[in-house]
C-alpha distance (Angstrom), angle and dihedral (degrees) to the residues before:
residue distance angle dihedral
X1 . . .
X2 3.43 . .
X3 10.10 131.9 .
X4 4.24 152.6 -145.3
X5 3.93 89.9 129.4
X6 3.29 125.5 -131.2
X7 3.61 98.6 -176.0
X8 3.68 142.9 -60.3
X9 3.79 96.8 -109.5
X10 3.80 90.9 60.4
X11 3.94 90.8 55.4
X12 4.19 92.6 48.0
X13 3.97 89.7 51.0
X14 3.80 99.8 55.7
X15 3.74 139.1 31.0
X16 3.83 77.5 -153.8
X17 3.80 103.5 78.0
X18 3.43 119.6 103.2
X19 3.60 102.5 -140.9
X20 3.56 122.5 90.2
X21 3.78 139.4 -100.0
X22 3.60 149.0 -165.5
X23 4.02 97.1 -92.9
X24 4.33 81.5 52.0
X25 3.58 102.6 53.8
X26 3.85 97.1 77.0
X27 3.51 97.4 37.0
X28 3.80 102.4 52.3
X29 3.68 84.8 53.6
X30 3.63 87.1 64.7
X31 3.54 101.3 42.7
X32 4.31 94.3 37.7
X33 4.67 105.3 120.3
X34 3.35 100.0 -123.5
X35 4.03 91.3 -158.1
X36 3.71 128.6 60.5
X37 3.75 85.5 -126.8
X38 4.15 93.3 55.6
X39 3.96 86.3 50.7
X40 3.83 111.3 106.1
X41 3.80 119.8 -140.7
X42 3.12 135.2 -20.6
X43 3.93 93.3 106.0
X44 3.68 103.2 170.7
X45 3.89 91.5 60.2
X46 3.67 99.7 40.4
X47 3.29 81.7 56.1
X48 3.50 95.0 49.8
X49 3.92 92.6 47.4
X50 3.68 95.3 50.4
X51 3.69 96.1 57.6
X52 4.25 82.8 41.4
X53 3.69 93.0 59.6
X54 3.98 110.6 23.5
X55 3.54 73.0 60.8
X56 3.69 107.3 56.8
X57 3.92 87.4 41.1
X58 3.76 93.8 63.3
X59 3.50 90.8 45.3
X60 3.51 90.9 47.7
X61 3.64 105.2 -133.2
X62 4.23 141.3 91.4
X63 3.37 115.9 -61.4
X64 4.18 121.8 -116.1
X65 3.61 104.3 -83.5
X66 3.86 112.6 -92.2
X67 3.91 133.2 -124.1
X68 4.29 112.6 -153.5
X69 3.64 104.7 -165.2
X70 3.70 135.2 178.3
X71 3.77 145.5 67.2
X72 3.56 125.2 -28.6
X73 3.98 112.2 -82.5
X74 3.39 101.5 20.8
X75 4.32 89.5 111.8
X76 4.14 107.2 -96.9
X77 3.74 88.0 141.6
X78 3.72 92.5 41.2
X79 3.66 91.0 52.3
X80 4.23 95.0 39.8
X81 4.24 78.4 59.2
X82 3.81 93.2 52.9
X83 3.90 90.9 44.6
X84 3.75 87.7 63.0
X85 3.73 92.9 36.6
X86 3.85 90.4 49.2
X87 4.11 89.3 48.8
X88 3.57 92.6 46.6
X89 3.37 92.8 -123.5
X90 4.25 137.4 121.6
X91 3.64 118.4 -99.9
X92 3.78 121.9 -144.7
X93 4.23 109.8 -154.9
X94 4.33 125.7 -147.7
X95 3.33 130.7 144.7
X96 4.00 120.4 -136.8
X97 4.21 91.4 -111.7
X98 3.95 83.2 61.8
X99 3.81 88.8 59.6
X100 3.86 108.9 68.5
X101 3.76 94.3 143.6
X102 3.90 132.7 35.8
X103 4.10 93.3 -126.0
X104 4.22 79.2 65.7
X105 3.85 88.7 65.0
X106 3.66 94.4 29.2
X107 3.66 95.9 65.8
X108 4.07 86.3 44.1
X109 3.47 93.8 50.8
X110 4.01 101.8 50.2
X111 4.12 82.5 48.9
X112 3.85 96.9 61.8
X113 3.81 121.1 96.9
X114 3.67 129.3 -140.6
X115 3.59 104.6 -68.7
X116 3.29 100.9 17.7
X117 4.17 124.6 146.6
X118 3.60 124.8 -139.5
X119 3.57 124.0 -164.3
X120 3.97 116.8 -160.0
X121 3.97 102.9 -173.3
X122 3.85 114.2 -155.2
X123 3.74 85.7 18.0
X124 4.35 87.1 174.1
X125 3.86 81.3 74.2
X126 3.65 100.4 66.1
X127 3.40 124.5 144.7
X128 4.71 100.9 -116.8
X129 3.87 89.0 -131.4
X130 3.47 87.3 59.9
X131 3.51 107.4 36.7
X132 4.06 84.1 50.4
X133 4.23 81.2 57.5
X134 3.82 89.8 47.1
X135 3.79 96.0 58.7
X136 3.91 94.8 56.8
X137 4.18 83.5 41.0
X138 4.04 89.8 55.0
X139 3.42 93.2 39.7
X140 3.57 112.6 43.9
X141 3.82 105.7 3.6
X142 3.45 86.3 -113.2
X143 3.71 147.1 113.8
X144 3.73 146.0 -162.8
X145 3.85 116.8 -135.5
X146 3.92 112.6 -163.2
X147 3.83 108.1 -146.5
X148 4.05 113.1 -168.3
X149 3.60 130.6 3.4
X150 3.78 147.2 -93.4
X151 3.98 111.1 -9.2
X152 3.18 97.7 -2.1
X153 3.40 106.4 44.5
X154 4.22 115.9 123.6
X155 4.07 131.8 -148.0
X156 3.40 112.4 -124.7
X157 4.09 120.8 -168.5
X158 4.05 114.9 -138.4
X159 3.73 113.1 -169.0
X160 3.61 110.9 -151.2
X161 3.88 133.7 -176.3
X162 3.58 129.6 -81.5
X163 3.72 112.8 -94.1
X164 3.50 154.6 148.9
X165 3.84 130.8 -93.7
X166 3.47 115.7 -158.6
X167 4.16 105.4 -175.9
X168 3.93 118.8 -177.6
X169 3.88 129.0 -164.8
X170 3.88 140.5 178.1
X171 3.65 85.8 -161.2
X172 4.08 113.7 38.1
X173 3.92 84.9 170.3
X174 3.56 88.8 70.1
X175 3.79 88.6 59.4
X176 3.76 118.1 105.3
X177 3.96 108.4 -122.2
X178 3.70 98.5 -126.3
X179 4.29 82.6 59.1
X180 4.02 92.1 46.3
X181 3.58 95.2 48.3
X182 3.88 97.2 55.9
X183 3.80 88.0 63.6
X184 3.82 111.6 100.2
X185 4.07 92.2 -155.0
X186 3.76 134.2 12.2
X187 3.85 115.4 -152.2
X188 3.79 108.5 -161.8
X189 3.75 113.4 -157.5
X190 3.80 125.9 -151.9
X191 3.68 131.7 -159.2
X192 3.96 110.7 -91.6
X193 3.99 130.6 -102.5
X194 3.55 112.3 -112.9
X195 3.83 89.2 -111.2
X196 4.16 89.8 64.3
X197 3.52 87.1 47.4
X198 3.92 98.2 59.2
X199 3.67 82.0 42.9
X200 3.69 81.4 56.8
X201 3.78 102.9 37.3
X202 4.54 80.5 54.2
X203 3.35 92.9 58.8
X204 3.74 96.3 45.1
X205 3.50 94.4 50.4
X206 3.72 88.8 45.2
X207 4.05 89.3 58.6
X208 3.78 96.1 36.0
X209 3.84 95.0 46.0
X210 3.87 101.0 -118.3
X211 4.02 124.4 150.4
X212 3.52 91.3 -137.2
X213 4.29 112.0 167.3
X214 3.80 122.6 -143.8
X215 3.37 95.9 -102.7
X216 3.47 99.0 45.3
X217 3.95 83.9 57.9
X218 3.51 92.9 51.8
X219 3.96 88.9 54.0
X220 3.47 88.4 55.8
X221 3.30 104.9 47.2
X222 3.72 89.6 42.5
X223 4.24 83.6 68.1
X224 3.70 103.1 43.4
X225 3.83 110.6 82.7
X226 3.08 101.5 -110.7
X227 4.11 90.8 -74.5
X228 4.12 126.6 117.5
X229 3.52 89.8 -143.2
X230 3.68 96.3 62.8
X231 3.71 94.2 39.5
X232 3.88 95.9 56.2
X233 3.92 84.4 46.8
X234 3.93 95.3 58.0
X235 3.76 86.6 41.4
X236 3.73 85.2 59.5
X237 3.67 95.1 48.7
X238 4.10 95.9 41.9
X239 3.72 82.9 54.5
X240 3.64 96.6 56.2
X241 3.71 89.8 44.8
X242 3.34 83.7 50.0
X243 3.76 109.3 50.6
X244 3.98 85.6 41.2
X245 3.83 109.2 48.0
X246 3.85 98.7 21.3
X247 3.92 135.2 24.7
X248 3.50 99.9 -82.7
X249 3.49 103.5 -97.3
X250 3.75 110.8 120.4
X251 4.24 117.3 -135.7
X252 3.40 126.0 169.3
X253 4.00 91.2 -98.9
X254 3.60 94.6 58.6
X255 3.82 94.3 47.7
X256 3.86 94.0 48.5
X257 3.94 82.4 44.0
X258 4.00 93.9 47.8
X259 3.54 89.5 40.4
X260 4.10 92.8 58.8
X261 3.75 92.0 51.7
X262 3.91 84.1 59.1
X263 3.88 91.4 42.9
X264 3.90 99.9 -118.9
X265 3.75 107.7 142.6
X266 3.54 132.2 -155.9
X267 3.51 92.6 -76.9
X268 3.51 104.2 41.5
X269 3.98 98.6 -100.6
X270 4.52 116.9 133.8
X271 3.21 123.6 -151.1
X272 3.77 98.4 -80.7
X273 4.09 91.0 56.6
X274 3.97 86.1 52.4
X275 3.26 92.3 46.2
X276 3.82 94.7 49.7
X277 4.33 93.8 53.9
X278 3.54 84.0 35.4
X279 4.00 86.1 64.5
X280 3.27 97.9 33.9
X281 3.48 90.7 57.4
X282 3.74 109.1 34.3
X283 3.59 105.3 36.2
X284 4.43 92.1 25.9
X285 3.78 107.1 43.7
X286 3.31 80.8 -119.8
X287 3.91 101.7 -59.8
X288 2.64 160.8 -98.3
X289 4.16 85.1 -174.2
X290 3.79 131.6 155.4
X291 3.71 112.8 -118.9
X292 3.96 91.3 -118.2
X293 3.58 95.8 52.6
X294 4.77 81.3 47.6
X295 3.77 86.4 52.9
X296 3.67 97.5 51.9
X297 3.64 86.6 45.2
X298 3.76 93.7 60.8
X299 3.77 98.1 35.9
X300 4.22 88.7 -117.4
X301 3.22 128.0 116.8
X302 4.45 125.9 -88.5
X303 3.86 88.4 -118.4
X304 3.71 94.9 43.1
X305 3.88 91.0 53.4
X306 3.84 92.1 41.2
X307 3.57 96.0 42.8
X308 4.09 107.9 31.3
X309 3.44 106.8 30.4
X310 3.82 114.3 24.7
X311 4.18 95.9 59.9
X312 3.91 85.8 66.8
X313 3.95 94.3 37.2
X314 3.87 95.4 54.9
X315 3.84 95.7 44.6
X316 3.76 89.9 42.7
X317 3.85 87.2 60.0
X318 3.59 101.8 -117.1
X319 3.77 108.5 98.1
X320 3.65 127.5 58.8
X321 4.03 119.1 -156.4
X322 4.03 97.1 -156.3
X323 4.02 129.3 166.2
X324 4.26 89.7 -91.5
X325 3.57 98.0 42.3
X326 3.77 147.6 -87.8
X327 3.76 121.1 -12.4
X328 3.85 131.9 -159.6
X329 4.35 107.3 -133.2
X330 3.68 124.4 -137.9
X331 4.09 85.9 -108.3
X332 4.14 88.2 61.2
X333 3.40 92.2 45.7
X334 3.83 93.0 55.4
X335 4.15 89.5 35.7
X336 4.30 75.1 62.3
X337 3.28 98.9 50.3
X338 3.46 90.9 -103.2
X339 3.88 118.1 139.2
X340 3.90 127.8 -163.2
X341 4.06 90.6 -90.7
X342 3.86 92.8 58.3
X343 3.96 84.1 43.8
X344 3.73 104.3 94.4
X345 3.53 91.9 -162.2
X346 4.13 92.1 47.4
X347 3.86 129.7 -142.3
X348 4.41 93.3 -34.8
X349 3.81 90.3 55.7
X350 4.08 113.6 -153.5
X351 3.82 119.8 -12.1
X352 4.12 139.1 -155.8
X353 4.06 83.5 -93.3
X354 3.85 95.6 45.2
């Protein structure tokens, strides 16, 4: 319902990534609140946005421009949508990969109308000669067009209408400061409780016609990360497991049983999480490991390790990033069946003298 890539192979492996695909284009359309009120969770900053833009309509004027930051999946481009839909006003979608040169968001700039929002996905990929255009734009409505080149190449000022710039990032450290600071309000999202998701997973199953029970909701929920995205994704595959192998009728035995043919366990981990601890813990002692010497281990790539699985590890509680390496924690080791006795480094795990 609710991307930074990290790679297409990473999205083909697991029903667990957060990013998007193909198959979820279509369908998050379908299921995307188009109402601040329909959105679920994230209280603090729809809170936040309602006072942002009951505001600006009284007033009668745009908005400050808005910064959606957070995870993938967690519903900036859902939100940037209800922005415009809230303000009445048409939205115009890029992404800051699409924008290698500054005549890309020229020509989108002198095309908006007063009012206007436009939403710049993975804005921390912008192109610098058109984030340098985008300051004066923020600023002063207003950009420079350079006409010719070298000596005698001439400035020319392009007014362009008021409007709103909705920006959203996975990584707002990667944003330059001078980009950060023209933002009149930050919302930072954070992954969901599983509560809000079976809020979530009920609607969805509302819109996409599934009989989905309450506690096959909460199973669900229970196994997606905390993140919408991946929740309306299982729901989609318990469904089909559902309509095929069953009557249709989702209970919480045939989503735990649906969810083991697509290797989500209990606690949300795939196949290439499992097989990460397992690893780590087998064939390390547990760690202290570096992440190359992980990767080889389970035939993946560094950066798919680093970047796919480790997020979800660390806040999970089972990984440990430390000065010398990856280490296993005493929850993974238990997760693997693996009690204090078969824990070489017992109940404490690894220490400052290990």
């Amino acid at each position: 319902m609710h991307g930074d890539g990290t790679g297409d192979a990473a999205e083909e492996q697991s029903p667990l990534s957060a990013l998007p695909d193909s198959g979820d284009r279509d369908v998050e359309s379908t299921l995307r609140p188009r109402k601040l009120a329909e959105f679920v969770g994230q209280p603090k900053v729809r809170e936040q946005l309602e006072l942002v833009l009951e505001s600006a309509r009284r007033r009668g004027v745009a908005p400050d421009h808005l910064l959606l930051s957070g995870p993938p999946g967690l519903g900036k481009t859902s939100l940037a949508m209800i922005i415009a839909a809230e303000l009445d006003s048409a939205i115009r979608v890029t992404s800051g990969p699409a924008l290698e040169r500054s005549g890309d968001l020229a020509a989108m700039l002198s095309n908006l109308v007063e009012g206007d929002v436009l939403f710049i996905d993975e804005i921390h990929r912008i192109a610098r000669p058109a984030e340098e255009m985008l300051y004066l734009a923020m600023e002063d409505f207003r950009v420079d067009v350079v006409v010719g080149k070298g000596p005698g190449a001439t400035s020319i000022p392009l007014e362009i209408a008021p409007f709103t710039l909705v920006g959203a990032t996975t990584r707002t450290g990667a944003l330059t400061g001078p980009l950060r600071d023209r933002f009149g309000f930050t919302g930072q999202m954070e992954f969901y409780e599983p509560a809000e998701l079976e809020d979530v997973l009920r609607r969805s199953a509302s819109i996409l016609g599934v009989s989905l029970d309450a506690e096959a909701g909460a199973e669900i929920a229970g196994r997606s990360r905390g993140t919408p995205r991946i929740a309306n994704r299982l729901l989609r595959r318990v469904r089909d497991y559902a309509e095929v192998r069953a009557d249709g009728h989702v209970t919480r035995d045939i989503a735990s049983a649906a969810l083991a043919v697509y290797d989500v366990d209990e606690l949300g981990l795939d196949r290439l999480d499992r097989a990460v601890l397992t690893a780590l813990v087998r064939s390390f002692r547990g760690g202290p490991v570096g992440i190359s010497t992980l990767a080889v281990a389970v035939g993946e790539e560094a950066a798919t390790v680093e970047e796919v699985c480790e997020p979800y590890l660390v806040r999970a509680g089972m990984l440990a990033r430390t000065p010398r390496g990856r280490v296993a924690t005493e929850f993974a080791w238990r997760h693997l069946g693996a009690g204090p006795l078969q824990n070489p480094r017992g109940e404490g795990g690894p220490t400052l003298f290990d």
